[in-house]
C-alpha positions as CSV (number, residue, x, y, z in Angstrom):
1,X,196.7,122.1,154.2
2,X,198.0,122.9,150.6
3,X,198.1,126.4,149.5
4,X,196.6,125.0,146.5
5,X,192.6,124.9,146.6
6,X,189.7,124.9,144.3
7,X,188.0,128.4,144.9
8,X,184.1,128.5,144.5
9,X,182.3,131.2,142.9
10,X,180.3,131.9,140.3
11,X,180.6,131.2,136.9
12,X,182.3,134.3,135.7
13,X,185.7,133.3,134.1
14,X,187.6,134.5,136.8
15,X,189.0,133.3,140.1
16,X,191.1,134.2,143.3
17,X,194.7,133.5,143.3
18,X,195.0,130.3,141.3
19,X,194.9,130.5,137.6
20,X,194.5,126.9,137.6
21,X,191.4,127.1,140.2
22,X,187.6,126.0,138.1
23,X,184.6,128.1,139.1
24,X,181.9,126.0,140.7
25,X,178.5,127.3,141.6
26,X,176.3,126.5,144.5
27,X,179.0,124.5,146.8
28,X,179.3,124.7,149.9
29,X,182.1,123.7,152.5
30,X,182.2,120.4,154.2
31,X,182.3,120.2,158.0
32,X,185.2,119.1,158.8
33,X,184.8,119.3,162.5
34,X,187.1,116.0,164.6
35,X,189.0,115.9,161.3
36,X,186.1,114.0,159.3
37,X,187.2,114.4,155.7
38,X,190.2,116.4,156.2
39,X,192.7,114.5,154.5
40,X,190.3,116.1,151.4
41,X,189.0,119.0,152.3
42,X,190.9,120.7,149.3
43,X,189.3,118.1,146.9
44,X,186.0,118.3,148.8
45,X,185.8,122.1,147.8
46,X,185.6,121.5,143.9
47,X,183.0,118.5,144.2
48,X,179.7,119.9,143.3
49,X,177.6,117.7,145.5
50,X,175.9,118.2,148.6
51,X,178.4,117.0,151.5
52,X,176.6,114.5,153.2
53,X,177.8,112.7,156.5
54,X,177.2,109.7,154.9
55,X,180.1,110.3,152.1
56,X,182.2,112.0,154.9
57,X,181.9,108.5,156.9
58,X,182.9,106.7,154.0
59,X,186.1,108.8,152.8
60,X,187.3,108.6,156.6
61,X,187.0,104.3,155.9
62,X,189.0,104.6,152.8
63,X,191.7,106.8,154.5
64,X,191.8,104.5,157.2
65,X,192.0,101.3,155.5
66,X,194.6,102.9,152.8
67,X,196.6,104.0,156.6
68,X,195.9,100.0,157.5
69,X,197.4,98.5,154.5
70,X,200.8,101.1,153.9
71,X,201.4,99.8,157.3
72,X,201.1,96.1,156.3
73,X,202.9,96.7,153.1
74,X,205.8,98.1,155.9
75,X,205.5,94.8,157.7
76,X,205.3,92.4,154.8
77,X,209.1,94.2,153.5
78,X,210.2,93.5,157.2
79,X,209.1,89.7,158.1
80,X,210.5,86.5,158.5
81,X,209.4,84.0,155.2
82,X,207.0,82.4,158.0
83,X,205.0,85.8,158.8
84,X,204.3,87.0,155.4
85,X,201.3,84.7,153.7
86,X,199.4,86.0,156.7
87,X,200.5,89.7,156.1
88,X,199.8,89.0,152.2
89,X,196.1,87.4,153.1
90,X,196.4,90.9,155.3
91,X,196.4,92.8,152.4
92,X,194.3,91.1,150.5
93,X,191.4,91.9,152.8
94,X,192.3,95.1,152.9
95,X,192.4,95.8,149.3
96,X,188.7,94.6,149.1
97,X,187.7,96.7,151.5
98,X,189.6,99.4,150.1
99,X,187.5,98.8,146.3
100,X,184.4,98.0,148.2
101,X,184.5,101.5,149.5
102,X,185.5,103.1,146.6
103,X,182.5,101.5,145.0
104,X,180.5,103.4,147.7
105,X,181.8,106.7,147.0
106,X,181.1,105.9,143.7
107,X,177.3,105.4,144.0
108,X,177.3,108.2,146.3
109,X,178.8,111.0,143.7
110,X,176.9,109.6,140.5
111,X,173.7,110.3,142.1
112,X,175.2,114.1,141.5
113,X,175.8,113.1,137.6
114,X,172.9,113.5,135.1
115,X,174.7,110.1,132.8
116,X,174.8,110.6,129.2
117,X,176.0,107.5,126.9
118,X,177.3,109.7,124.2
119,X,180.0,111.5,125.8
120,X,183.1,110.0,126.1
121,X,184.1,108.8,130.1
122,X,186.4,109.9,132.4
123,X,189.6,107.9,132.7
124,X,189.0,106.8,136.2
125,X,185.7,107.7,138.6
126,X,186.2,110.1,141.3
127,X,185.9,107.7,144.0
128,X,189.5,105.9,142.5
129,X,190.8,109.7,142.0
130,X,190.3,110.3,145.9
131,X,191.7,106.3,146.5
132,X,194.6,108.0,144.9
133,X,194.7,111.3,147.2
134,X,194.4,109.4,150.0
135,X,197.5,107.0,149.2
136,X,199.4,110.4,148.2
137,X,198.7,112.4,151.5
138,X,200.1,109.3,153.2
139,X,203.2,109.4,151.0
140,X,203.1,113.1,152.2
141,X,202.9,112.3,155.9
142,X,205.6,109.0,155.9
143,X,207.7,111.4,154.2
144,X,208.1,114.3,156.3
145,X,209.0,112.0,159.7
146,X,211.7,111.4,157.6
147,X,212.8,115.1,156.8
148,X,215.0,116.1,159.7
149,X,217.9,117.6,158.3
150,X,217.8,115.4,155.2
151,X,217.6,117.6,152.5
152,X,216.5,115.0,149.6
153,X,213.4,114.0,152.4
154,X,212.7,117.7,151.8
155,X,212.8,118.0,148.2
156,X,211.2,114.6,147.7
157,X,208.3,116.5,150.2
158,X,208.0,119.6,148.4
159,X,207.8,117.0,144.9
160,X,204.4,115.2,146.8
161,X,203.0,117.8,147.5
162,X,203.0,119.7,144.0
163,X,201.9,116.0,142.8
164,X,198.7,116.7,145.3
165,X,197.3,119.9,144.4
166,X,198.0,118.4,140.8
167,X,195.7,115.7,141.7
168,X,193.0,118.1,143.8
169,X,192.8,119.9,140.7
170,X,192.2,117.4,138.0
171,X,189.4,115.8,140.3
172,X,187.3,119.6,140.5
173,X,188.1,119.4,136.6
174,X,187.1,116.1,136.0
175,X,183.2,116.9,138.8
176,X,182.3,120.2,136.2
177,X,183.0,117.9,132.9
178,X,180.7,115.4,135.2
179,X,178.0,118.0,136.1
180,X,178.1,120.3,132.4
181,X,177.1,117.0,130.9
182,X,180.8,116.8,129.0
183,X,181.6,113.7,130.2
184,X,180.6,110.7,131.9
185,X,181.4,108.9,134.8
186,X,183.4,105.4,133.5
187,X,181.3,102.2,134.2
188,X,181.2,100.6,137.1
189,X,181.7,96.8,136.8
190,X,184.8,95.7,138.3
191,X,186.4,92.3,137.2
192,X,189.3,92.0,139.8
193,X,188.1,90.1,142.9
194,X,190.3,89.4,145.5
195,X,190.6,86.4,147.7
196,X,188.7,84.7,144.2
197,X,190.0,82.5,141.5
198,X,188.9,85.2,139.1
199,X,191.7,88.2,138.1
């Protein structure tokens, strides 16, 4: 867990510990319980959105398929020229899984957005901001089998993890600018379609 978090209160200007930390009102923690969500709990905390199993489910799917494909992209570096169009294909599926559920996330968090067209966006939604976390907590994790008594392993660790509380805090940023009515979520057509003839 990073010593990093957003911390909830009310809207007073002031917070615990972090100066970096927003003030949210009316959140409340996710259950977390068989390690649903836990890759991002700490993000989880500055969302101000009912946690619902249902969006739970869903960032557990992402993680997962994220988990899936680092380990294919492991494989594809590894095999023979006859293995990797399969591997490749692999990867393809996995990546439009991975933006099918980002999608979902998505539709799941704008329902906590009142939308107004005459603020400027955000420069990526929050579902594609937690695609991100997940792919850096896995950077985290492959990382630190390989600390050992490697002492750039341990700096390069220390480096991730910064880069994560970095990226927890822009997201809790990014959900008050959402919910204040400063900003606006980005919109949500997509053009890339894998396994299509389209790009």
């Amino acid at each position: 867990m990073t010593k990093t978090r957003a911390r909830l209160g009310t809207d007073t200007g002031e917070s615990e510990g972090d100066p970096r930390a927003p003030m949210t009102t009316g959140v409340s923690r996710p259950d977390v319980a068989g390690g649903q969500g836990e890759w991002c709990e700490d993000a989880l905390a500055g969302i101000p959105s009912p946690y619902r199993p249902d969006l739970l489910q869903v960032l557990d799917q992402l993680h997962a398929v994220n988990s899936r494909q680092w380990d294919a992209e492991d494989r594809v570096r590894q095999a023979g020229d006859g293995e990797i169009p399969a591997i490749k294909r692999e990867i393809d599926e996995l990546n439009g899984l991975r933006h099918a559920l980002i999608e979902q996330i998505d539709r799941i968090l704008d329902a906590a957005w009142s939308a107004n067209e005459d603020v400027p966006p955000i420069t990526e939604s929050i579902g594609s901001a937690l695609d991100r976390l997940s792919v850096q907590k896995l950077r985290i994790v492959h990382t630190e089998r390989l600390v050992g008594g490697d002492a750039a392993a341990a700096e390069r660790v220390g480096i991730l993890r910064r880069q994560y509380d970095d990226l927890v805090w822009s997201i809790a940023v990014a959900c008050e600018d959402l919910v204040s009515g400063r900003r606006r979520t980005p919109r949500p057509e997509r053009m890339k379609l894998y396994g299509k003839s389209v790009r």
